[in-house]
N, C-alpha and C positions, 0 to 999 in steps of 0.2 A: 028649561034654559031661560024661558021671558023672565019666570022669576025671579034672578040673579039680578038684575036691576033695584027692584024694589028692596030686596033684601037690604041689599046694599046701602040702597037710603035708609032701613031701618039702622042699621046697626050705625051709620053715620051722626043719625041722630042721639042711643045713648052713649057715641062718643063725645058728643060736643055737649049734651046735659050730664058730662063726667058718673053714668051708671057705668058704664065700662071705662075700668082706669086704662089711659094710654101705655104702652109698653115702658116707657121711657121715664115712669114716674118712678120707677125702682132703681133707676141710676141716681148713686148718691151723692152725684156731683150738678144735679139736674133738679129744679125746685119741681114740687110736687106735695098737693095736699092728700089731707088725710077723710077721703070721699066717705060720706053717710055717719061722719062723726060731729054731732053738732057741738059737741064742746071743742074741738080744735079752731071751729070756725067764732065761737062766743069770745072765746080767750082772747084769739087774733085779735078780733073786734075793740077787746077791751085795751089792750097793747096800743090800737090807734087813739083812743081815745086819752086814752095816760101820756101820752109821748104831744097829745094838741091841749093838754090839761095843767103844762106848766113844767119846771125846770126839773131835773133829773141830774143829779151829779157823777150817778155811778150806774148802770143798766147791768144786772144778770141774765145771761142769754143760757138757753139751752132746755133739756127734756126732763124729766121726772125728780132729779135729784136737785137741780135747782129751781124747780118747783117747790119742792118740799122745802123750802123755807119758812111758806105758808105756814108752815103747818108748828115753826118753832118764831113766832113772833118777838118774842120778847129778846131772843139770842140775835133776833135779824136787829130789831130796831135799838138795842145796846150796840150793836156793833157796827153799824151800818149807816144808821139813822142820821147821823148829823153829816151825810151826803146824798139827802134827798134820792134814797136810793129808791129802786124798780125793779122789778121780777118781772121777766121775760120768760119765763120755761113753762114750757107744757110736756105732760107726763105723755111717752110713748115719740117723742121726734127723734126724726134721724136727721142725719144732715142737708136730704133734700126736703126737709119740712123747714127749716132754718134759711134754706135759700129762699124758697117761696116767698115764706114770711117778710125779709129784707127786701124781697123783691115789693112784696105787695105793700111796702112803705113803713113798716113798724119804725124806721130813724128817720124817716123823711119831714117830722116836724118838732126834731128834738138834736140836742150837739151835748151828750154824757162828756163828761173828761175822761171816762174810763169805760169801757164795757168788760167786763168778765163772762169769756167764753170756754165753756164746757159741751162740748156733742160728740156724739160716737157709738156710746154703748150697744146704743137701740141696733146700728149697724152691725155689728161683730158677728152676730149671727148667720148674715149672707154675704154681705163685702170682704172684700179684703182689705186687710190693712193700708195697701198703699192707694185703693180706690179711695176709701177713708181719708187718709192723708190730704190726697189730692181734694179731695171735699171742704174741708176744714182749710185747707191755704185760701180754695176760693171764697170761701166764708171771711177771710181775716181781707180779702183783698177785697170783697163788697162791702165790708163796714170800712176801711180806709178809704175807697169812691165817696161812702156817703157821709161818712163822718168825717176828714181830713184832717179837723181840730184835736180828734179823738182820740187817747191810748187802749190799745187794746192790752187786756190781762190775760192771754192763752194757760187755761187752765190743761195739763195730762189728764186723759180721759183716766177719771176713778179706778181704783184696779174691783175685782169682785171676786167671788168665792162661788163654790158650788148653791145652786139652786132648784128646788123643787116647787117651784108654786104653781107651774099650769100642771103639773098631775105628770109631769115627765123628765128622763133623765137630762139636766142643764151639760150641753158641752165647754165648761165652765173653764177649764184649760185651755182650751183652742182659743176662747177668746180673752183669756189672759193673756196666749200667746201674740193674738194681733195686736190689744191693748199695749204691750211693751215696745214694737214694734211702730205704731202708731205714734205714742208718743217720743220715740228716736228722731222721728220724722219733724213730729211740731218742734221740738226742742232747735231745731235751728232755725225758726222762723224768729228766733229773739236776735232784737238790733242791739239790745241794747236802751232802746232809744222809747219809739214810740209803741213796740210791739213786744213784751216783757214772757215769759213762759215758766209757769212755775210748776213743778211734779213737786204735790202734795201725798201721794201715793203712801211712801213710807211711812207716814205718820200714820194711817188708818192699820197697817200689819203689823202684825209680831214677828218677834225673832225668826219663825217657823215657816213666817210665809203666809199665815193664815191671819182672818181676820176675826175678831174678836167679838159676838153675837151683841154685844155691850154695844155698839158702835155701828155694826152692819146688821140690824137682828135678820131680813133676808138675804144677805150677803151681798147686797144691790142698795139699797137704799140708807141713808145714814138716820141715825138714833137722834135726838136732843146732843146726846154725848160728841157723837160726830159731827156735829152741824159747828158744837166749841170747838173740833177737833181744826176742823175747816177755818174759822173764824183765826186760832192762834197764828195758824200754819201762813194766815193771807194776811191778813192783818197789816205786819210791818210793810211787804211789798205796794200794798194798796196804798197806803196812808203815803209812799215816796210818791208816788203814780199821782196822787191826786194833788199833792203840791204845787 
């Protein structure tokens, strides 16, 4: 029984050098990093550094798929480019990595006219849709605290197809299912005004419902093709947006 003290202090201890994540870090309306990944913490890093490094017209927020712009430069900076644009995504966030982040100041030394926000996916898996939901409102309502001058572009979370890449059966329906669900939700956070919502969805499926390997080759992540697909689908709304 004496030992129940000490312990205690031990385990206090890898709570507060974040070796044991706190319980509350998998609430997805609750910021929360992503402990023993040092590129989530390099990336963040770099976001502050970009956001004290000079003007930014147009910020893309979110996880993997708006990451992956990187990775189609020449589609980002034709189409982007002459809005001093920024990539904000890191591959694997949910929506309490995206609180954090906000929290930990990634806008605190920058005023975009526009952010384009896309998160969720990563969640579908354990959240529910309307936890989700409720996630993402408080995301649109922390960048309107900290940006005030700022429009936001609420993007529908991407829709996705069946997948096989950790070596297991994807329950790829259930999270279409919350996906649709989801974005019901965001879809009436649009004013109008400073907070616009646009479901790009259809343009990425076919007739069938399904998504075409041209476009999705893992049924998650978009092609060159898709990244155009993105660009046509945004294009006009953003270009009124930044007027």
């Amino acid at each position: 029984m004496k030992q129940y003290p000490y312990l205690l202090r031990i385990l206090s201890f890898f709570l507060l050098v974040g070796l044991i994540p706190l319980s509350h870090a998998q609430d997805p309306s609750t910021g929360a990093t992503k402990h023993g990944n040092a590129r989530f913490f390099e990336l963040h890093a770099s976001f502050l550094k970009r956001a004290a490094s000079g003007p930014a017209g147009v910020v893309f927020l979110g996880d993997s798929i708006t990451e992956g712009w990187t990775k189609v430069p020449d589609i980002w900076e034709s189409a982007w480019g002459k809005y001093q644009p920024a990539n904000f995504g890191i591959g694997g966030d949910r929506t309490q990595h995206v609180i954090w982040r906000i929290e930990q100041g990634e806008f605190d030394k920058m005023s975009p006219k526009v952010v384009v926000l896309m998160i969720g996916t990563n969640n579908t898996g354990n959240d529910s849709a309307k936890d989700i939901a409720v996630a993402n409102r408080k995301i649109v309502a922390m960048l309107q605290e900290a940006l005030p001058e700022t429009k936001i572009l609420l993007l529908a979370v991407f829709p996705r197809g069946p997948r096989n890449a950790r070596g297991a059966e994807d329950p790829w329906e259930m999270k279409m299912k919350k996906i649709r669900a989801i974005n019901n939700e965001l879809a009436k956070l649009d004013n109008g005004k400073d907070i616009r919502f646009l479901d790009l969805g259809p343009k990425f499926m076919s007739a069938d419902g399904t998504i075409a390997k041209a476009i999705m080759p893992d049924q998650l992540h978009l092609s060159p093709a898709g990244y155009q697909i993105w660009v046509e689908g945004m294009a006009p709304l953003l270009d009124e947006m930044m007027r």
